[in-house]
N, C-alpha and C positions, 0 to 999 in steps of 0.2 A: 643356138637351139636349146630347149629346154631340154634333160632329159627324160626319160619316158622307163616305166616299169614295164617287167615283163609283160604285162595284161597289157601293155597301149597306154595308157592314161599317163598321166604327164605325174612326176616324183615332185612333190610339194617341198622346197628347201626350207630348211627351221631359219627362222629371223634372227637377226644378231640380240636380240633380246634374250630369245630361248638358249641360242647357243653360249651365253653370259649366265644366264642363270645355270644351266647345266655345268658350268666351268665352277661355278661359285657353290655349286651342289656337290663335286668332285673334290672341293678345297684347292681349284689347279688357277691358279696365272702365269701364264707364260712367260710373261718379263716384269720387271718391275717398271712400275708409272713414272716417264722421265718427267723434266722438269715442267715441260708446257702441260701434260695431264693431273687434273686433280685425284688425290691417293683418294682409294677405294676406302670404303667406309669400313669393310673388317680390317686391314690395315692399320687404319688411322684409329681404332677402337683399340687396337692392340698395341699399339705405338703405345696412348694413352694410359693402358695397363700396366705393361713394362715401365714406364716413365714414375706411373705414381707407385708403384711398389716398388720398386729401387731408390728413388728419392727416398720414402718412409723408412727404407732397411737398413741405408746408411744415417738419415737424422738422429734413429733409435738405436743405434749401437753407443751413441754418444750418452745416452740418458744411462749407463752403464759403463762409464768411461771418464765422465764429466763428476761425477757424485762424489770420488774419494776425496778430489781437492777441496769440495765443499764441508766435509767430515773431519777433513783433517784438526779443527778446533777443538771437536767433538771427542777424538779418539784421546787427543793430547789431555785433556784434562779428563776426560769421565776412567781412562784405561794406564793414565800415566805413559804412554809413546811416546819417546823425546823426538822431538824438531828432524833431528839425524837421523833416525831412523825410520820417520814419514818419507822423508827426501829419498833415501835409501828404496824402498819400493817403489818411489816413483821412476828411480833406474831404471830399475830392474825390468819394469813394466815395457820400459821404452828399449832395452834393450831386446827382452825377446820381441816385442812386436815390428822391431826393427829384422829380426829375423825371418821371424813368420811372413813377413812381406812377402818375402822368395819362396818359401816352402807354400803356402797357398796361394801363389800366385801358379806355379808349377804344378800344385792338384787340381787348384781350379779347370785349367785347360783341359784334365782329364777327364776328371769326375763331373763337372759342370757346375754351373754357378750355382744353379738351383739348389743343388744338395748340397753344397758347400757352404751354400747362405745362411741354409735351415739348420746346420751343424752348428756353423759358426754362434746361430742369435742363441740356440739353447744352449751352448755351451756358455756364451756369458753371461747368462742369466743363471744359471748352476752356478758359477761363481761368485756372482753377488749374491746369490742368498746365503754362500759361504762366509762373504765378507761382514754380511750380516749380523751373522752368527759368532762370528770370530772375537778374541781374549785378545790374542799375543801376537809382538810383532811377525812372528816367525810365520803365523796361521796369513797373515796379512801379506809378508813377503810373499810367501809363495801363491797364496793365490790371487794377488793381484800380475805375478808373473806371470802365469798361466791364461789371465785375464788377456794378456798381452799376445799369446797367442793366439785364441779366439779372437779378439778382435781385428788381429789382423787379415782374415779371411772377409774383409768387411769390404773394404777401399776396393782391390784385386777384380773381385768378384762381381761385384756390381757392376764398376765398369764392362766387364768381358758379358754381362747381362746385356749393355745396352747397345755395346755395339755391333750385332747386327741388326739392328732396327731401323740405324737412321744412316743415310749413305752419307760419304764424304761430304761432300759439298752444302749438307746441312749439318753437320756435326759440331761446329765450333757454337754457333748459336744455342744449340739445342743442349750442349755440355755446358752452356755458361749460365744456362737458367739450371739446370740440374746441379750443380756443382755449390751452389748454396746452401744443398743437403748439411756442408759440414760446418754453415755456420749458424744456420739457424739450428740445426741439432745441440751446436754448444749453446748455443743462447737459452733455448728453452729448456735443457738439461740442467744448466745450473740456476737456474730459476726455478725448475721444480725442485729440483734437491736444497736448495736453501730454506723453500716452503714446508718441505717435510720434513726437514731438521727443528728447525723451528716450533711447527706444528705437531707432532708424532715422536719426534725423536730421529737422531741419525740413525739406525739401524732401519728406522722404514725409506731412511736414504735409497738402500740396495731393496731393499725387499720390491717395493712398489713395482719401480722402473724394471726390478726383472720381471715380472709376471707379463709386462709389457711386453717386452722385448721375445720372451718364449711363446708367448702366442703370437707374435707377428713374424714369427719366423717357422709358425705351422702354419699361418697363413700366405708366408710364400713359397712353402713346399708346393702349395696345392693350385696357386693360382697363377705363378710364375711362368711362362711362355718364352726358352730360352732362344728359339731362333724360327724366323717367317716360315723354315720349312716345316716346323713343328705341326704349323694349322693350316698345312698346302698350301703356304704361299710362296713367292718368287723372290728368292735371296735378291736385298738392296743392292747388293754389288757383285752383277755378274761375273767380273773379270775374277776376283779370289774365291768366287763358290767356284766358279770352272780349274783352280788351282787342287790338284793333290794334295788332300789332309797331312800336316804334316804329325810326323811319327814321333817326334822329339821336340818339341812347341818352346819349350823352356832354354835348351841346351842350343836351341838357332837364336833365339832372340838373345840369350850372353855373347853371343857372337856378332850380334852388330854392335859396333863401337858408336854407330849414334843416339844406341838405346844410352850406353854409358854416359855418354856426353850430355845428354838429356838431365842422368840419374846425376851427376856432378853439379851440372846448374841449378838443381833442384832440391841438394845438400846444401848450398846458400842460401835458397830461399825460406826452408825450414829451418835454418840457425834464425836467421833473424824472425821469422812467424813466430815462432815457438818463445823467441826470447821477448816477444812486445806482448803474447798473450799473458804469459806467467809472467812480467817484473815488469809491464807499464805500469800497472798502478800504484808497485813500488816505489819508481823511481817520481811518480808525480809528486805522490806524499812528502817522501824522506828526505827527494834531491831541491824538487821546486814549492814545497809549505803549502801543498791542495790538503783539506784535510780528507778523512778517509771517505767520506760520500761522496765527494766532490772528485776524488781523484778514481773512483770506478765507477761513476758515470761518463766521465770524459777521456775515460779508455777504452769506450767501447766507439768511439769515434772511430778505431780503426776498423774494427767488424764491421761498423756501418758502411765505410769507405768501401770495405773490402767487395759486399755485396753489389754494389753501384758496379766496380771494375770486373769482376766477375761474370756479370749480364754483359755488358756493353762489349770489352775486350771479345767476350766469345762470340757476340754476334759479328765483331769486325774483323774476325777471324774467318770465317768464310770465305774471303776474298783472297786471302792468302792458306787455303785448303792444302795447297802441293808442298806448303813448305810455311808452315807457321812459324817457323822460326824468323822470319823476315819482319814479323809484326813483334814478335816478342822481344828480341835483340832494344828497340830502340825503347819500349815501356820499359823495359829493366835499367837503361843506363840514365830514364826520367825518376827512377824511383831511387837511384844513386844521390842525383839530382835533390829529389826530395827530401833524403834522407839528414842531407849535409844542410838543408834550408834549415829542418825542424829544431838542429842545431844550436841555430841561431835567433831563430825567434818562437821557438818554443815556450821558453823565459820569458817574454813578451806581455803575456796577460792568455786568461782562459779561451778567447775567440781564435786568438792565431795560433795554440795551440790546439786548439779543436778540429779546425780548416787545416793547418797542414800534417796532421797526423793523418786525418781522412785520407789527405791526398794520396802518403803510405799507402796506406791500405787500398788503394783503389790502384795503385802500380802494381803494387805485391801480387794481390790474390789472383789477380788477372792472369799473369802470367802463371803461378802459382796452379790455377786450373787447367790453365790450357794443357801445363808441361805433364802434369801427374793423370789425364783424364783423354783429350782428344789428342794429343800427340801421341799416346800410346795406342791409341787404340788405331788412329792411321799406321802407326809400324807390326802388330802384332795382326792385325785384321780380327774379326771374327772367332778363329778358331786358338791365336795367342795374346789375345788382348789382356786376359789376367794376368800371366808370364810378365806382358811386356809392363803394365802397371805393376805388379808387383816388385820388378826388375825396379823402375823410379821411382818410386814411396820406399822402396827399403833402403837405396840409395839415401835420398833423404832424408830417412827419418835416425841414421848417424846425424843428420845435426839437429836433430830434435833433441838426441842425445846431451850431444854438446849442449845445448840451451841452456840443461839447466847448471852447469860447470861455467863455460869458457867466459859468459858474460859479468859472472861473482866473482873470479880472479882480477879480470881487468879492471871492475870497476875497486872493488878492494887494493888496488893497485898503484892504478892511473886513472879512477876516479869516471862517472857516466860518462863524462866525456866524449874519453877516448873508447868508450861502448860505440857511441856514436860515430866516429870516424872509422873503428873498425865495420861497422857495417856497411858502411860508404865503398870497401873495401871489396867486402867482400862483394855486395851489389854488381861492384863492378867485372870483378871477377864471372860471374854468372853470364852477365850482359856481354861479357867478351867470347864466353863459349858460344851463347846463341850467334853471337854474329860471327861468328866460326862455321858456324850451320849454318846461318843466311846464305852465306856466301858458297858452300859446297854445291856440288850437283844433287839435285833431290832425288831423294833413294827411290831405289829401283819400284816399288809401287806405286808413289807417289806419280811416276811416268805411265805409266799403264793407266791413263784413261778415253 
């Protein structure tokens, strides 16, 4: 029977039309749209938003990060810096940023990404105009050290930005197209900066790229949207919104030893990233008689590689969501694989060196993304995703450290070679943790669905 108002006359029910728009008037949806419904259009507008201002904050930290290596000719002759003493800052750099990994990955959680973004981008743009401006190594040391902290509020943050926007089971894809941020950043970083070296002068190196960077980082104070509840919408992943905030985000996540296990195979994979960015086109020149144009154009075969495996790995990562480690284990012991090929026919002529360094690069970064971006964000959820990325990039970026040491001993040693066989090594080393993790029981979130 219809119901009936006091007066008699029958109560007119609002339509599911009315009652949608009034919901969408309140800012209220009650669950989040499963997989057979398509995501509402504020939603997917803000997915959208989040995606391109987080890609943008992380490409553009690099246009600030990217620039010194390109000056370094410039300092050296126009200011008299010796060799050892550029090299020396570029420690330094990598040392605190190795740091800062944990210390802003650990505010992030609190403070939130938003303000941490907007700190992080003007503070390293304060510092390039200092760089700018700078005589002596000493000015140079330390504020590229300091660079090192700011920039580490970069990586952390972003991620813990995106991951409550996209649920589990779309994350791998959706991280592997995002996750380019850090190579098309370096690409177009030292590209502009060679330009404005060239053109301007090295000191509009920093100048430029900061003005960039400090207005893009008041423009994600303001337009940044850190989670679905923000604009009344319905947390992607009910089961961890229904979880207790947790009080200590940082000091739970050191406590799972799969974050570590993570943060270890992920120290390998930045000993060797780090060591083919800075000294491939070293070794083409010096070791194999490319001359200098020719040997850094056909080291950027493995950036190209890398974005290829980047896309692809994250979108085949989906399928394995509860435990990506299962996909990762057997691409690391193909990039072992690869490594020990490029070996051998690297020497070969320009095309098979071109093809299988690609090939590198497209084992590397893949996994490379997954480990540092959606693997953490599936262990931290939400509310410790900075934590738990900061916990494996700082992990890591010790062997960024090493990179630019352990591979100049060996080869001054025992010659590229054995560069080559050591990475083979380590490769494998990585590959045997992940399939350590293949093979564990998938952690207790990962069950809860």
């Amino acid at each position: 029977m219809q119901p009936r108002s006091r007066g008699g006359g029958r109560v007119r029910r609002p339509s599911r039309g009315a009652v949608a728009v009034a919901k969408l008037r309140r800012g209220v949806h009650s669950r989040p749209p499963t997989k057979e419904e398509p995501i509402p259009a504020t939603l997917r507008s803000l997915q959208t938003r989040v995606f391109a201002l987080t890609w943008l904050s992380y490409a553009s930290y690099y246009l600030v990060r990217k620039n010194y290596a390109v000056t370094k000719t410039s300092l050296e002759g126009q200011l008299d810096l010796s060799p050892e003493l550029l090299g020396a800052v570029d420690t330094v750099y990598l040392a605190m940023y190795a740091l800062g990994q944990f210390i802003n990955g650990a505010l992030g959680d609190r403070v939130g990404a938003r303000r941490m973004l907007a700190f992080g981008m003007m503070g390293t743009s304060l510092v390039g105009f200092v760089m700018g401006i700078g005589q002596t190594g000493l000015v140079f040391a330390i504020a590229w050290g300091v660079n090192g902290l700011f920039q580490s509020t970069g990586w952390p943050n972003n991620v813990r930005a995106m991951a409550p926007w996209f649920s589990r089971d779309a994350r791998g894809a959706v991280m592997g197209i995002w996750c380019t941020n850090y190579q098309v950043g370096g690409l177009v970083a030292t590209a502009l900066a060679t330009f404005l070296v060239a053109h301007v002068g090295w000191r509009w190196a920093f100048f430029a790229p900061s003005m960039w960077v400090a207005a893009f980082g008041g423009i994600l104070l303001v337009f940044l949207v850190e989670r679905p509840k923000d604009a009344g919408l319905a947390p992607l992943d009910p089961d961890r919104a229904a979880a207790p905030p947790r009080a200590a985000p940082f000091r739970e996540m050191m406590r799972i030893k799969r974050l570590w296990a993570l943060g270890a195979a992920y120290f390998g994979l930045k000993l060797i990233r780090y060591t083919l960015l800075f000294w491939l086109p070293y070794y083409l020149e010096k070791s194999l008689g490319y001359d200098q144009e020719t040997a850094g154009y056909a080291s950027t075969s493995f950036e190209v590689g890398g974005v290829l495996g980047v896309v692809l790995v994250g979108w085949m990562s989906n399928r394995w969501s509860t435990n990506r480690s299962k996909l990762i284990a057997p691409i690391l012991f193909a990039l072992a694989a690869a490594l020990f090929l490029y070996q051998w026919v690297g020497a070969a002529g320009l095309v098979p060196n071109v093809l299988v360094m690609a090939l590198v690069g497209f084992m590397l970064f893949g996994p490379d993304a997954l480990i540092s971006g959606a693997a953490a964000q599936d262990i931290g959820g939400p509310d410790a995703a900075a934590s738990a990325a900061g916990i494996i990039n700082g992990l890591g970026s010790i062997g960024g450290i090493l990179s630019g040491v352990v591979p100049a001993f060996v080869a001054a040693s025992m010659g590229w070679d054995a560069v080559f066989y050591l990475f083979v090594v380590v490769a494998l080393i990585s590959a045997g943790i992940m399939a350590y993790l293949a093979l564990a029981p998938p952690p207790a979130h990962a069950r809860r669905r």
